[in-house]
Each structure stands twice: as structure tokens, then as C-alpha cells.
TORKOL-4160 file (C-alpha; in steps of 0.2 Angstrom, whole numbers, padded with zeros to 4 digits, m for minus):
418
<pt num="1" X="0185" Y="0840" Z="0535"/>
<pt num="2" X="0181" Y="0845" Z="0519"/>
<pt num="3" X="0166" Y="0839" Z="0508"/>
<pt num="4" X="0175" Y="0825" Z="0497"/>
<pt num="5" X="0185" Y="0819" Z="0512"/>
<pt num="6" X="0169" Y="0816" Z="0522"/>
<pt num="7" X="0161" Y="0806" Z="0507"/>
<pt num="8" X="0177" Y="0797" Z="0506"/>
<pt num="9" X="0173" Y="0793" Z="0523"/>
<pt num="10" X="0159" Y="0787" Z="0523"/>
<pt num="11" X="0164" Y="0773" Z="0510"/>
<pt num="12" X="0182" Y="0769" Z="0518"/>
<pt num="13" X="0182" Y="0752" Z="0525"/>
<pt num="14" X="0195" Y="0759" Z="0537"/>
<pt num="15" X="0182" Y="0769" Z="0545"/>
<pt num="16" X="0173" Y="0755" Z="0549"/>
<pt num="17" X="0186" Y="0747" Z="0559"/>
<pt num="18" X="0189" Y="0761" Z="0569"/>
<pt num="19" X="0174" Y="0766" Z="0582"/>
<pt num="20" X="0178" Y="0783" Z="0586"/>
<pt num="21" X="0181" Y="0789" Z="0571"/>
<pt num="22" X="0165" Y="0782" Z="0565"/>
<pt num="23" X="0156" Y="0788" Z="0576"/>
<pt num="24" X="0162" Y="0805" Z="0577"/>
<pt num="25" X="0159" Y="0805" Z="0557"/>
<pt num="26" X="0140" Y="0801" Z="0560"/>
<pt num="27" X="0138" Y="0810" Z="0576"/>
<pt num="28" X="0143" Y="0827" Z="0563"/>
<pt num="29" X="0133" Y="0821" Z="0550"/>
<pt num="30" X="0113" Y="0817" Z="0558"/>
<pt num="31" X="0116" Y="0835" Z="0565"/>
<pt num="32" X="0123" Y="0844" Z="0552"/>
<pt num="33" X="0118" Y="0832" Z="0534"/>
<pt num="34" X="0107" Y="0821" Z="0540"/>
<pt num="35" X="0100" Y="0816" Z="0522"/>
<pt num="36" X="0117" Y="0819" Z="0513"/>
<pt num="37" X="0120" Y="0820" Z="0492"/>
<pt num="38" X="0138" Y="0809" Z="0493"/>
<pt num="39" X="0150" Y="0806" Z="0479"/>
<pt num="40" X="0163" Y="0797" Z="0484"/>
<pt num="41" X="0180" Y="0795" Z="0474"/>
<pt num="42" X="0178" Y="0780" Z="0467"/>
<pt num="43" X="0159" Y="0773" Z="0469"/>
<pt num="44" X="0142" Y="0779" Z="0461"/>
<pt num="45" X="0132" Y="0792" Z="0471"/>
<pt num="46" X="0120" Y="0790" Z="0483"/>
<pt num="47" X="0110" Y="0799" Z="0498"/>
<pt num="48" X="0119" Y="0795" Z="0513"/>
<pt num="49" X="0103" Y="0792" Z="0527"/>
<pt num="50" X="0110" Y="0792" Z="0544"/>
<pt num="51" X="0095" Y="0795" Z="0556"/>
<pt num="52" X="0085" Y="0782" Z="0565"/>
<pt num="53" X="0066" Y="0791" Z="0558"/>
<pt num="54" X="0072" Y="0794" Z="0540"/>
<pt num="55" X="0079" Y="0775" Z="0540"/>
<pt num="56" X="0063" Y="0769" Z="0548"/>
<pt num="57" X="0051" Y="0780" Z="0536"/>
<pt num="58" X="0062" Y="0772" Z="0522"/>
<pt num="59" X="0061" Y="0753" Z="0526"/>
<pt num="60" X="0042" Y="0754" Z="0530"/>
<pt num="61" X="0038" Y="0758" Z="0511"/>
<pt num="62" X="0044" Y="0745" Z="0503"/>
<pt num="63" X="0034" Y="0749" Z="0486"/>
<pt num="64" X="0044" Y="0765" Z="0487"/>
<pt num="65" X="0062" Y="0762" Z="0491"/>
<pt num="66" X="0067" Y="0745" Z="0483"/>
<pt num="67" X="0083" Y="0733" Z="0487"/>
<pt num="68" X="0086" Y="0729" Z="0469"/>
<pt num="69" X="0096" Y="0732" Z="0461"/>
<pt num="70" X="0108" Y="0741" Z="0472"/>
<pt num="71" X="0111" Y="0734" Z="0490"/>
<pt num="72" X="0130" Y="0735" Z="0495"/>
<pt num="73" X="0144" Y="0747" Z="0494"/>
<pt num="74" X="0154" Y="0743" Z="0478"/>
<pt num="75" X="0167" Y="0753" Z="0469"/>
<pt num="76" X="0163" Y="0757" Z="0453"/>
<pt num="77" X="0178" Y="0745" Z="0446"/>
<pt num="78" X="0171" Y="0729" Z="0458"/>
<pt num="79" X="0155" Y="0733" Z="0447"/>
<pt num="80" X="0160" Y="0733" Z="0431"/>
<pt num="81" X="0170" Y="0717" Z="0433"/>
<pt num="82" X="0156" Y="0707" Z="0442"/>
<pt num="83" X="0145" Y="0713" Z="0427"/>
<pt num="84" X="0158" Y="0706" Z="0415"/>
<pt num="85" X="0161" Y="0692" Z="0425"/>
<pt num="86" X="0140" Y="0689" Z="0423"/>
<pt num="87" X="0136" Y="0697" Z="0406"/>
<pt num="88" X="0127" Y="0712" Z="0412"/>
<pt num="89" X="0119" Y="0707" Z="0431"/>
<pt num="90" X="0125" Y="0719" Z="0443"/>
<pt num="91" X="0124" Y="0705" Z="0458"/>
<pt num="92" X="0136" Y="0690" Z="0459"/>
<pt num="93" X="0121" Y="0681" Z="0470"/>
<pt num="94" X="0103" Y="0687" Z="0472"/>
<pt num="95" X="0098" Y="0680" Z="0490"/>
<pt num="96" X="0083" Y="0686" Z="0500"/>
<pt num="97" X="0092" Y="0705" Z="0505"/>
<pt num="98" X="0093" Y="0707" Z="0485"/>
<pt num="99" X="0075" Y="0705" Z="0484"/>
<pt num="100" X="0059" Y="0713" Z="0482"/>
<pt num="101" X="0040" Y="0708" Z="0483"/>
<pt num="102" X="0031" Y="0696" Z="0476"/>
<pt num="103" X="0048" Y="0685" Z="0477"/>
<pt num="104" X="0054" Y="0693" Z="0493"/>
<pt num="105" X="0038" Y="0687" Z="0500"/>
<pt num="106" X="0037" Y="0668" Z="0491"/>
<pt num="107" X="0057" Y="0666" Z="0493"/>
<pt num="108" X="0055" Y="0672" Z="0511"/>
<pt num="109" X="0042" Y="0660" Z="0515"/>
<pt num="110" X="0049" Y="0643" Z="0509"/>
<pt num="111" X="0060" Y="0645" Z="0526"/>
<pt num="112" X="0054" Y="0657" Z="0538"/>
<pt num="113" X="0044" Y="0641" Z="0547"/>
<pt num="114" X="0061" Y="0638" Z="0553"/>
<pt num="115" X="0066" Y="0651" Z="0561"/>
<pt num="116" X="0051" Y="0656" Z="0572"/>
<pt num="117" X="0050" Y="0653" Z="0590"/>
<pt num="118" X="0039" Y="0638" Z="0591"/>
<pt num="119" X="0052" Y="0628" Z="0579"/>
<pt num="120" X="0066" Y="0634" Z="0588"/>
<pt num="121" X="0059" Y="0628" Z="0604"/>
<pt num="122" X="0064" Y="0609" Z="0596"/>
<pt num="123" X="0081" Y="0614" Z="0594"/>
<pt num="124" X="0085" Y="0625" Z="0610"/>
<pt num="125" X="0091" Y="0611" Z="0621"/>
<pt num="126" X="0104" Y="0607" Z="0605"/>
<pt num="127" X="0109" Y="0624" Z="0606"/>
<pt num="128" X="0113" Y="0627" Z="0627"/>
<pt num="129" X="0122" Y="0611" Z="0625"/>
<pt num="130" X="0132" Y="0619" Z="0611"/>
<pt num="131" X="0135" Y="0632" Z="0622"/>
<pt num="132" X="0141" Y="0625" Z="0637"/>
<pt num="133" X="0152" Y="0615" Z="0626"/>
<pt num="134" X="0161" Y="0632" Z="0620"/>
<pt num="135" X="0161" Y="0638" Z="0637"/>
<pt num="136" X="0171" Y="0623" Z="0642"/>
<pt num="137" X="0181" Y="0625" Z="0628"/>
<pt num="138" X="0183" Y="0644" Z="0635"/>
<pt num="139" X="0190" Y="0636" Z="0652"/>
<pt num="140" X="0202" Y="0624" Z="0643"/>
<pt num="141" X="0211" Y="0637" Z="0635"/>
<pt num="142" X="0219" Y="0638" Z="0653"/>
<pt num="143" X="0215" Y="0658" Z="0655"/>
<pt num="144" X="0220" Y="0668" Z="0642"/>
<pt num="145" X="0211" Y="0667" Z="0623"/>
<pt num="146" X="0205" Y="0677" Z="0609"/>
<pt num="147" X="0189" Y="0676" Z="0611"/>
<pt num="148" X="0184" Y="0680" Z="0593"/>
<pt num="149" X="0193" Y="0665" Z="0588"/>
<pt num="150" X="0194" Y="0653" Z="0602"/>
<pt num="151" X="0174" Y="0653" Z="0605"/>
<pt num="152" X="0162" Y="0669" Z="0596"/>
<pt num="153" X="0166" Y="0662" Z="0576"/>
<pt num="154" X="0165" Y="0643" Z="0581"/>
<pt num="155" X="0148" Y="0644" Z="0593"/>
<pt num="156" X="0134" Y="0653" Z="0582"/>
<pt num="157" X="0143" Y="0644" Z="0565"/>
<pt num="158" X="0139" Y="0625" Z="0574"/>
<pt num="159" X="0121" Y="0630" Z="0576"/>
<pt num="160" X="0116" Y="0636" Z="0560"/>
<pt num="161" X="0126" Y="0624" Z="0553"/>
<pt num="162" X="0116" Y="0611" Z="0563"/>
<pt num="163" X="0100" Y="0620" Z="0557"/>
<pt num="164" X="0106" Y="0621" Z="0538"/>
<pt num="165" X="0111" Y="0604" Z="0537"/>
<pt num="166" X="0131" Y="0606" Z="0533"/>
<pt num="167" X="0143" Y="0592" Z="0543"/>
<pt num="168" X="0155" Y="0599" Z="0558"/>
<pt num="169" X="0170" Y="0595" Z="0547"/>
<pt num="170" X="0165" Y="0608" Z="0535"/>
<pt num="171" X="0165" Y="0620" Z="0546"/>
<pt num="172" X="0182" Y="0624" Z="0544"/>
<pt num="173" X="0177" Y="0630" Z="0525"/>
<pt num="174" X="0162" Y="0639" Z="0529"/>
<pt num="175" X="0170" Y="0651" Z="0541"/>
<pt num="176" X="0183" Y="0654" Z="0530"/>
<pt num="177" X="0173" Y="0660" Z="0516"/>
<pt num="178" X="0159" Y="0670" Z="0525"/>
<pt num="179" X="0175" Y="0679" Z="0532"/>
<pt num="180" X="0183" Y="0681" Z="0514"/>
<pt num="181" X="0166" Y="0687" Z="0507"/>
<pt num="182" X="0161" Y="0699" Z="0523"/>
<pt num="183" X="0180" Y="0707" Z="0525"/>
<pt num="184" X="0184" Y="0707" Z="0507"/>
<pt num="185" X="0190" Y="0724" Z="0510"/>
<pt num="186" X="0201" Y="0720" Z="0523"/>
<pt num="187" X="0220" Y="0715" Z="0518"/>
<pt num="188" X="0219" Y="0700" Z="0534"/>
<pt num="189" X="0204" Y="0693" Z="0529"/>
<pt num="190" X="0202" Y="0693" Z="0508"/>
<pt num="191" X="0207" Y="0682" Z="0496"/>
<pt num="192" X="0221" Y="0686" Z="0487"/>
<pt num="193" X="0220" Y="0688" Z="0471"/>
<pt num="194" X="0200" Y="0689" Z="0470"/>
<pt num="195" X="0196" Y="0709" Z="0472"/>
<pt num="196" X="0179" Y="0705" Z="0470"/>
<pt num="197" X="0174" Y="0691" Z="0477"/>
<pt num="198" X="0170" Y="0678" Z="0463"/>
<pt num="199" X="0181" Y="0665" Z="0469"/>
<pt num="200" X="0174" Y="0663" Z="0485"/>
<pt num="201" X="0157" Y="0664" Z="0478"/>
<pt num="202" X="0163" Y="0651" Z="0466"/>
<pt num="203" X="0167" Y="0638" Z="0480"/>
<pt num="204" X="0149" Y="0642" Z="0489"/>
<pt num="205" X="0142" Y="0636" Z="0473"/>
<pt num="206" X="0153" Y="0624" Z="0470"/>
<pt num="207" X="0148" Y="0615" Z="0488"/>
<pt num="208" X="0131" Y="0619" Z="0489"/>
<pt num="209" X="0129" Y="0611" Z="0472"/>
<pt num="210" X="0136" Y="0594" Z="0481"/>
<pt num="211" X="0124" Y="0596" Z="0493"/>
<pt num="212" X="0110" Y="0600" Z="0483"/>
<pt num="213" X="0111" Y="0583" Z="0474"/>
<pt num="214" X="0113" Y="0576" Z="0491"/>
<pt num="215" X="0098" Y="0584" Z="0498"/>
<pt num="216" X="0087" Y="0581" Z="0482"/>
<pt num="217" X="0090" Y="0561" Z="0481"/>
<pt num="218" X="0091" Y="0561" Z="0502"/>
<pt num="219" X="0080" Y="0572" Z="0509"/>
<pt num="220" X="0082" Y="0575" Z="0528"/>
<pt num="221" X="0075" Y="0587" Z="0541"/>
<pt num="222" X="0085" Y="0603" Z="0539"/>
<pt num="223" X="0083" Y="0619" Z="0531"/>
<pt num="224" X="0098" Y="0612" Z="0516"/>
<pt num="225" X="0083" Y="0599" Z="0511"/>
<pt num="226" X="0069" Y="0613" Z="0511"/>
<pt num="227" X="0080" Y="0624" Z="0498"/>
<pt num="228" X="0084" Y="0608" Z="0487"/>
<pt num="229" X="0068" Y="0603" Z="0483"/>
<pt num="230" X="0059" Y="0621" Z="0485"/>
<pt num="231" X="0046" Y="0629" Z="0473"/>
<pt num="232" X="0036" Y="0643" Z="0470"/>
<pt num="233" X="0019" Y="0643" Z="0464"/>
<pt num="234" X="0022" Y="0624" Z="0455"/>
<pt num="235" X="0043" Y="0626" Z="0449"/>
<pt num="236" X="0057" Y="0623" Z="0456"/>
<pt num="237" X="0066" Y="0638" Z="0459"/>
<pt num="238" X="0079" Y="0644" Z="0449"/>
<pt num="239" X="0098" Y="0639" Z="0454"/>
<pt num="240" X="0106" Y="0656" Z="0456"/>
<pt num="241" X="0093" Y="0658" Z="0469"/>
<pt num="242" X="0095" Y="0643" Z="0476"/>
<pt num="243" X="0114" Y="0644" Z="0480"/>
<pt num="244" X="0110" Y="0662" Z="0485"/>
<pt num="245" X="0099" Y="0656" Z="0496"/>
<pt num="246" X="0111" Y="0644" Z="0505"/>
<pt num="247" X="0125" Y="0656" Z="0507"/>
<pt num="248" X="0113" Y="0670" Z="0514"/>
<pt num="249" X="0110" Y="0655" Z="0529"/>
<pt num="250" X="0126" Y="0650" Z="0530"/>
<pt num="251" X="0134" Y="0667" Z="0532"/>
<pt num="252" X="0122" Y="0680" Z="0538"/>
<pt num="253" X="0115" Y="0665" Z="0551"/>
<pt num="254" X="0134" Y="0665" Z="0560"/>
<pt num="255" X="0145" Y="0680" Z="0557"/>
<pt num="256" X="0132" Y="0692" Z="0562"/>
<pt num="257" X="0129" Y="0684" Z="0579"/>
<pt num="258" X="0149" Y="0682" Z="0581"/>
<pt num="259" X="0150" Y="0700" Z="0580"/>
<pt num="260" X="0138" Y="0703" Z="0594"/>
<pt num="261" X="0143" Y="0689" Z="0606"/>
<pt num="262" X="0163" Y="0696" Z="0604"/>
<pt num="263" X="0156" Y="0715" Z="0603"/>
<pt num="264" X="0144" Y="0712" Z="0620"/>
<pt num="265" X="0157" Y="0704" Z="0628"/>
<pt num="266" X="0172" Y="0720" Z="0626"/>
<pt num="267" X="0157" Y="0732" Z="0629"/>
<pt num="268" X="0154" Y="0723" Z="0645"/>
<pt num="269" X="0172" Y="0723" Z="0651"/>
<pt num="270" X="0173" Y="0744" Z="0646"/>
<pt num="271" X="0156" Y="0746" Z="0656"/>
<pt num="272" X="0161" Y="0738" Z="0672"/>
<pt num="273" X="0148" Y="0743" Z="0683"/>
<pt num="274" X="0135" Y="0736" Z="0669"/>
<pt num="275" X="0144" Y="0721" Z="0669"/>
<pt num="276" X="0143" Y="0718" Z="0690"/>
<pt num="277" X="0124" Y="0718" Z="0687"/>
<pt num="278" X="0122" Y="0709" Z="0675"/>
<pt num="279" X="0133" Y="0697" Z="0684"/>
<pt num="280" X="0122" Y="0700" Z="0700"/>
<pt num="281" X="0105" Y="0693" Z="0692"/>
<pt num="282" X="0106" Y="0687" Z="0674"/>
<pt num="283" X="0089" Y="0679" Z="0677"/>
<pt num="284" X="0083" Y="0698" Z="0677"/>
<pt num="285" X="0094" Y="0707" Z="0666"/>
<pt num="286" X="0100" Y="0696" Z="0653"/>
<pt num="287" X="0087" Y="0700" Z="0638"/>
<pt num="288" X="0091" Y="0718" Z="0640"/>
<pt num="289" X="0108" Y="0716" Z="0641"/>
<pt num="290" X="0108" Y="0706" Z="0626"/>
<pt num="291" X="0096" Y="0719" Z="0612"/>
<pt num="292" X="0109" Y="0734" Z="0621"/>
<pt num="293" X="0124" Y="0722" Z="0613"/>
<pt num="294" X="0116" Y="0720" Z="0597"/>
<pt num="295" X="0111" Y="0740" Z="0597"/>
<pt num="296" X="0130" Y="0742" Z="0603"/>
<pt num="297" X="0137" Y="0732" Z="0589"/>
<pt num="298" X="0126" Y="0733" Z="0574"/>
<pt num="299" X="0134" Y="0721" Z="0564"/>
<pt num="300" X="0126" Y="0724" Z="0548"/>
<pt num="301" X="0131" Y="0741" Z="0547"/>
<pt num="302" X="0121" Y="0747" Z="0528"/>
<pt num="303" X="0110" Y="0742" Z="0517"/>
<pt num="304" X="0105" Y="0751" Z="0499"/>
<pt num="305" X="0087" Y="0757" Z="0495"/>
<pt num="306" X="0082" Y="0762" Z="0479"/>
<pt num="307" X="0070" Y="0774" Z="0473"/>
<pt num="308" X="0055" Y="0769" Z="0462"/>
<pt num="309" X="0048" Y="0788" Z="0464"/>
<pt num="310" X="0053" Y="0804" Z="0465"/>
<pt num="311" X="0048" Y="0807" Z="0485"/>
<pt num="312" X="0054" Y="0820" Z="0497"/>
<pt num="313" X="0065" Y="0816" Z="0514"/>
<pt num="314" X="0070" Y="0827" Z="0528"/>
<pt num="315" X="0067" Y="0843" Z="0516"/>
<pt num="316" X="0080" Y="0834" Z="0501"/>
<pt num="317" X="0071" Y="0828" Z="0485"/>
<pt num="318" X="0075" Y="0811" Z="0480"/>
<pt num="319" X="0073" Y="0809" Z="0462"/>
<pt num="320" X="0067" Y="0790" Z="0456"/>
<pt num="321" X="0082" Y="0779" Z="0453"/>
<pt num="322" X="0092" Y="0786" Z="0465"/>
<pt num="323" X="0100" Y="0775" Z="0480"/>
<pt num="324" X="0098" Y="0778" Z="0497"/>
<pt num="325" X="0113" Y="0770" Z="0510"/>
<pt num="326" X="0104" Y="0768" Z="0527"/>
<pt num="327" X="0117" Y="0768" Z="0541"/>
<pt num="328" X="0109" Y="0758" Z="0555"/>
<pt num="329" X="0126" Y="0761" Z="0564"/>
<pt num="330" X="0122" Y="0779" Z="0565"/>
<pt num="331" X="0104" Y="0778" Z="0566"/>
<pt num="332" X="0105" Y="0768" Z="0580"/>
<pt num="333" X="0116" Y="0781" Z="0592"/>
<pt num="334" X="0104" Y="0794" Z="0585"/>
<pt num="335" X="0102" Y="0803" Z="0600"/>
<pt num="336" X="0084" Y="0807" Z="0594"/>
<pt num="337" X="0080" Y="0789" Z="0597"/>
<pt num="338" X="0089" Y="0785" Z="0611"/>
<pt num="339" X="0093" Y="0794" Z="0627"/>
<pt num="340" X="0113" Y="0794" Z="0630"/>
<pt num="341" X="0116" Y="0785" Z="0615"/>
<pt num="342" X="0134" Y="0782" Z="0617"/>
<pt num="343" X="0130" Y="0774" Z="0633"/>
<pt num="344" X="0130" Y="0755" Z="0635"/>
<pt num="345" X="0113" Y="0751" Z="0647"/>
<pt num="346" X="0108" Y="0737" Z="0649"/>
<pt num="347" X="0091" Y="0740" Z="0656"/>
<pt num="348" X="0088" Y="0753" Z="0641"/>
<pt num="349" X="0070" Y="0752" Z="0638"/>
<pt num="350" X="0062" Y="0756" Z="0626"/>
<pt num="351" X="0077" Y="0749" Z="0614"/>
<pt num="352" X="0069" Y="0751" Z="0598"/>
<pt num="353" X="0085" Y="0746" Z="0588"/>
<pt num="354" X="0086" Y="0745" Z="0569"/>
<pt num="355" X="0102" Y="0731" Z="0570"/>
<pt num="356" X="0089" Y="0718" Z="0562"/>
<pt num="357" X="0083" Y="0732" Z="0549"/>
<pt num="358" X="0065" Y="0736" Z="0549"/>
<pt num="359" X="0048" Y="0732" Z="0540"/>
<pt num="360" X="0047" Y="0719" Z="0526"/>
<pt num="361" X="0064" Y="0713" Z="0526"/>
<pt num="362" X="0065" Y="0714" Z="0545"/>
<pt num="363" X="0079" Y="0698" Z="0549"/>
<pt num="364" X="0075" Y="0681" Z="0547"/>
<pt num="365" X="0086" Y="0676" Z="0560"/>
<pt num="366" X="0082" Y="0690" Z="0573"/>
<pt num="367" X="0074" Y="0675" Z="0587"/>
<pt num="368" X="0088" Y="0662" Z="0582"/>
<pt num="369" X="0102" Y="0675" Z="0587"/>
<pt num="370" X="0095" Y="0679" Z="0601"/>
<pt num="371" X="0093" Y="0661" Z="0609"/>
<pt num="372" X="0112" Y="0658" Z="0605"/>
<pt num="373" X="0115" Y="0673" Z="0612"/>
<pt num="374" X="0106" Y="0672" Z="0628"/>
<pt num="375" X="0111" Y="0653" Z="0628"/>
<pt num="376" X="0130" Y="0657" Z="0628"/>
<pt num="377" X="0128" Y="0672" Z="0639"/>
<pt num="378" X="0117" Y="0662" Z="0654"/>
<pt num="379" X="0131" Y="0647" Z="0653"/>
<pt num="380" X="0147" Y="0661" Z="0652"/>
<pt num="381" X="0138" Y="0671" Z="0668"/>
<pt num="382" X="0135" Y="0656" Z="0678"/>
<pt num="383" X="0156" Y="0650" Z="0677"/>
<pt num="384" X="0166" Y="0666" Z="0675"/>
<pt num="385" X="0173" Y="0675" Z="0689"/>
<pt num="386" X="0184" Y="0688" Z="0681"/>
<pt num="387" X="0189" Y="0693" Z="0664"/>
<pt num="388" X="0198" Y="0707" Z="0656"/>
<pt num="389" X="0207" Y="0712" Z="0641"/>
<pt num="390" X="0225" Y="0705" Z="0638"/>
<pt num="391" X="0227" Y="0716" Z="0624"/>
<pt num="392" X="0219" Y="0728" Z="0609"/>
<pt num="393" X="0204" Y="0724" Z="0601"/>
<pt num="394" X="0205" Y="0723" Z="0582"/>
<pt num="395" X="0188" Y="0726" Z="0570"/>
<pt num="396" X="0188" Y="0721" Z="0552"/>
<pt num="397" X="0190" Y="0734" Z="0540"/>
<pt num="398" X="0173" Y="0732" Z="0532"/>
<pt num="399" X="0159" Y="0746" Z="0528"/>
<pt num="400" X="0145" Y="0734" Z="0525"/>
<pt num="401" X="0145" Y="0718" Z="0541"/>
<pt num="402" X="0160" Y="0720" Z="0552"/>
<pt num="403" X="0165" Y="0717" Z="0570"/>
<pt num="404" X="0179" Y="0711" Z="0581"/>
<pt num="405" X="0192" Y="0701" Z="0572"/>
<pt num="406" X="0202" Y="0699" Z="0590"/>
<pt num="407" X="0197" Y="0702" Z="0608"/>
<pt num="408" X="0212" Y="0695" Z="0618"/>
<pt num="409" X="0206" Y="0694" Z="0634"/>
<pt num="410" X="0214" Y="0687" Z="0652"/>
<pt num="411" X="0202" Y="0677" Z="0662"/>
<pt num="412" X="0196" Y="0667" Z="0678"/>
<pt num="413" X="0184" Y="0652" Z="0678"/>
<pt num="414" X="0174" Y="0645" Z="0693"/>
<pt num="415" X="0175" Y="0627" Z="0695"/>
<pt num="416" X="0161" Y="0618" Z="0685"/>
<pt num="417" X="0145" Y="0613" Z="0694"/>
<pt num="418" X="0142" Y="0593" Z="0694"/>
């Protein structure tokens, strides 16, 4: 593989959707170009970071690698034109992720009551009863169901849907457009006609305008309510952030745990002797088995840092202004990090995993995820007595949050306890 093809790599969504090749890619690069100068056909340069320490020693200085104003993988053309399309910003939205201190702080404040464990504690009987709706749901399919459509998109986007505030028939919307915005890229899943995404962001703003007015002259006990009538230090905040704000919920808070509940569930099947164990006492082994699905899939696979200063990384000499694209895919089968790292364990501990990134902007949603997880998983144990595939899994083609798109599988259920 020659230099420009691997940099072409590294930014092909393609690669993305296919897991060994990935893998093979960043296996070659954390021991051979672990801190790697890439220039890509196509995109602006960057540092590609790819081990587990360099990414950690990044995202813990927060003063020193910056998440504005470069955050995602772009070609250079999807730049210019979201920069026509928004007289000079380099950002169609600016949500939390695009954020750095003080705002990241005061914006991350206004909801993070929400998502803490003592809040969801009110909500976790909600969210078993979501689950053992989906499970039945799972069983009425009659044996035989993708499992990424039939049950992993719908469960995850009820609940944070419940905890946002968005009605069950618009449902049907939001999934559509967190999959048109996350797999862009991918020729099943984009709009047509919208290369970089501006339509679909249009319609987020478009209904979260509606339900911003909604909210602001009805007021109700959900996270849609705290957004509408938020301010920061006496103003209401400013409306880009405020629709930035909801779609950030809305998409990260389902897609990311669809990926993992779909992504566990084929790991689980390809690791059968895991799966018999987990089977054999979930009581013990389920919260293992559930951080080993979210370090196996790794839904959001990048983030951008930038550079405030000129600093020095693994021996390469970052200059100020340049970015930084931490791989937390990579990093987290770094087998400096992890022992056997392309083995799925579900009693891997320590499992010090960076799916939920790390330091300031570690994820909101981290505790949320896991509930549903665990929830869906502790109701799928107790009533399944075989499963397999029924045919081949098919990921998104997507370099920045990707996972399954189909995981046909072929099933038996027990009968339903009374």
C-alpha cells in the first residue's frame, strides 16, 4: 500500500464498512505511524492519532487541543459549500461536540442533571417496559428478522425520544434523518440530492422550531422544555445553539446505542462460547459483557482536535493550528491497551475503553446507554433459546458514527413467563 493510498484510506467511508480491512489498516499504522502527517486526496491535512495513550494524552488537555473549529471528516468541497451556504462558518450546527470551554462547560450543564444516574433511576422502569415491548415485538416477527430494523433503531430512539419530549409518531421522521445525517456517505442511506447535508439539517430545524414554541408557551417535564426556555448567565441562548442542541439528543442519544445493541448482538453470535456464558448467568456477567460490546463496536469512530500550540506527540511536532483525527476505533484494539485486543471478552477487566471519548467532553449519554443496553439485553437473555445469522451483516459506509445497517438473523424464542 503506498503512502497516498493509505491516506486515502483512512478517509474512505468504504473502509469503515468493512471491519477487516479497517482493522488491518490501523493495526499497520499504531505500529508503524502511530502519529501519522496524512493528506488525503480530497480533504485538508491532518495528524492521523491512532493509539489508545496519544488519544488519551490528547482529550485530557483540553486548553491544548480544541474541538472548534474542526470536528468531523469533510472534503474540502462539502466545506466550501456549507460555508457558502452559511456566509463563512465552517459548521452547519454547533452542538455540545463543537464546543470549547466556558460554553462547553455552561451549555453542557443546562442538561447534564438529566442524564445522571440518580435522574435516570425515575425513568428506568419506563425503559425495561420499553424493552420488553421490543423483545415481544422480536418474538412476533415469527423467527426470522433483521434485527437492525426490526428492534436495535426502534428501542434506544423510543427512549430518548421519551426523555426529549418528541411524540411516538415522529418517530418515523427522526430516525430517518439521524440516518441521512450520520450515513451521508453512504449511497442507501443519504438524501439524494443533498451532498452535504443542508436539507436534512433544514428539517431538524424546521421541527424543532415547532417544538420550541410549543415548549416555550407549554412547558413540561422533559429535556425539549429545559432547551426552550434555557439561559446562560441571564440570556436565552442563541438559536443555532438551541436547534444544535436538540438534534445532538435526538441523534447521538439513539444511533449510537443502536450500533452497539445490533453490534453486541453479531459479536455475540461470532463468539459462541462467550455467548453460552453470558447466557449461563447474566446476573454476573452482563455489565462486562455490555462495556466489551461498546469497546467492540465503537460507534463514534473520530473526532477532530485542534491545536492551540505548537506541542510535541509521540516524537512528531504539532505545530498550533493544526487538526488532529483521534481514531477511537483503533485506539481501542491498541494492543498496548488491551490484552488480545481483537478478542471479544466479556469478563475483560480492566476495559478502559475510549467509545465514550475521554476527559471534558467525556459522553453525556454514557449511563443512559448503558441502562437501555443492559435493559434490552437482561429481557433478550431471559426469552431466547437460539439465534443465528440468516444471512451477511451490512455496516454503513461512514468514517465518522457507523454500525450495522442489517443483521439478518434466524431465531428461537421461549415461551413468555406469565
Amino acid at each position: 500500500m503506498s503512502d497516498k493510498s493509505i491516506d486515502n484510506a483512512i478517509v474512505d467511508p468504504k473502509t469503515y464498512a468493512h471491519v477487516d480491512e479497517f482493522h488491518r489498516l490501523f493495526t499497520k499504522l499504531r505500529a508503524e505511524d502511530p502519529v501519522r502527517w496524512t493528506e488525503p486526496e480530497g480533504y485538508r491535512p491532518f495528524w492521523t492519532v491512532s493509539k489508545h495513550a496519544d488519544i488519551m494524552e490528547v482529550e485530557r488537555q483540553n486548553d491544548k487541543f480544541l474541538n472548534d473549529p474542526r470536528l468531523t471528516l469533510q472534503t474540502i468541497e462539502v466545506e466550501e459549500k456549507v460555508k457558502e451556504f452559511t456566509g463563512g462558518q465552517s459548521k452547519l450546527i454547533r452542538s455540545l461536540v463543537d464546543m470549547d470551554n466556558p460554553d462547553h462547560r455552561n451549555y453542557r450543564g443546562l442538561t447534564q442533571a438529566w442524564f445522571m444516574p440518580p435522574n435516570l433511576k425515575a425513568i428506568s422502569a419506563r425503559v425495561d417496559a420499553l424493552a420488553e415491548k421490543y423483545i415481544d415485538r422480536l418474538e412476533a416477527q415469527g423467527g426470522q428478522c433483521d434485527f437492525v430494523s426490526d428492534v436495535a433503531v426502534w428501542y434506544p430512539l423510543r427512549v430518548i425520544m421519551t426523555v426529549l419530549g418528541v411524540p411516538e409518531e415522529d418517530e418515523p421522521i427522526m430516525l430517518k434523518l439521524t440516518q441521512e445525517l450520520f450515513g451521508s456517505t453512504d449511497p442507501e442511506m443519504r438524501r439524494e440530492n443533498s451532498d452535504f447535508n443542508v436539507n436534512t439539517v433544514t428539517d431538524f430545524f424546521n421541527y424543532f422550531n415547532a417544538l420550541t414554541e410549543d415548549r416555550r408557551k407549554n412547558p413540561k417535564d422533559d429535556v425539549a422544555s429545559v432547551i426552550a426556555n434555557a439561559t446562560i448567565d441571564g440570556q436565552p441562548i442563541g438559536h443555532l445553539e438551541a436547534m444544535s442542541y436538540y438534534i445532538i439528543v435526538a441523534t447521538a442519544g439513539h444511533d449510537t446505542t443502536s450500533s452497539t445493541a445490533a453490534g453486541g448482538l453479531l459479536a455475540l453470535m461470532q463468539n459462541p462460547d462467550e455467548f453460552a456464558k453470558l447466557k449461563s448467568d447474566p446476573e454476573r456477567y452482563l455489565n462486562g459483557a455490555i462495556d466489551e460490546m461498546i469497546r467492540w463496536t465503537t460507534p463514534v469512530k473520530h473526532f477532530f482536535r485542534t491545536a492551540a500550540e505548537d506541542y510535541e506527540l509521540r516524537g512528531q511536532k504539532i505545530k498550533a493550528g493544526d487538526n488532529l483525527l483521534m481514531c477511537y476505533w483503533s485506539a481501542n484494539r491498541d494492543e498496548d491497551a488491551f490484552e488480545d485486543p481483537f478478542s471479544f471478552r466479556i469478563e475483560r477487566s480492566p476495559n478502559k475503553h475510549l467509545a465514550f471519548g475521554y476527559g471534558a467532553h467525556l459522553c453525556l449519554g454514557q449511563h443512559l446507554a448503558k441502562m437501555e443496553i443492559r435493559a434490552l439485553y437482561k429481557e433478550l437473555l431471559a426469552r431466547l433459546d437460539h439465534i443465528e445469522l440468516a444471512g451477511d451483516p451490512a455496516f454503513v459506509e461512514a468514517s465518522f458514527v457507523s454500525g450495522l445497517k442489517r443483521l439478518p438473523v434466524r431465531y428461537r424464542m421461549k415461551r413468555k413467563a406469565a
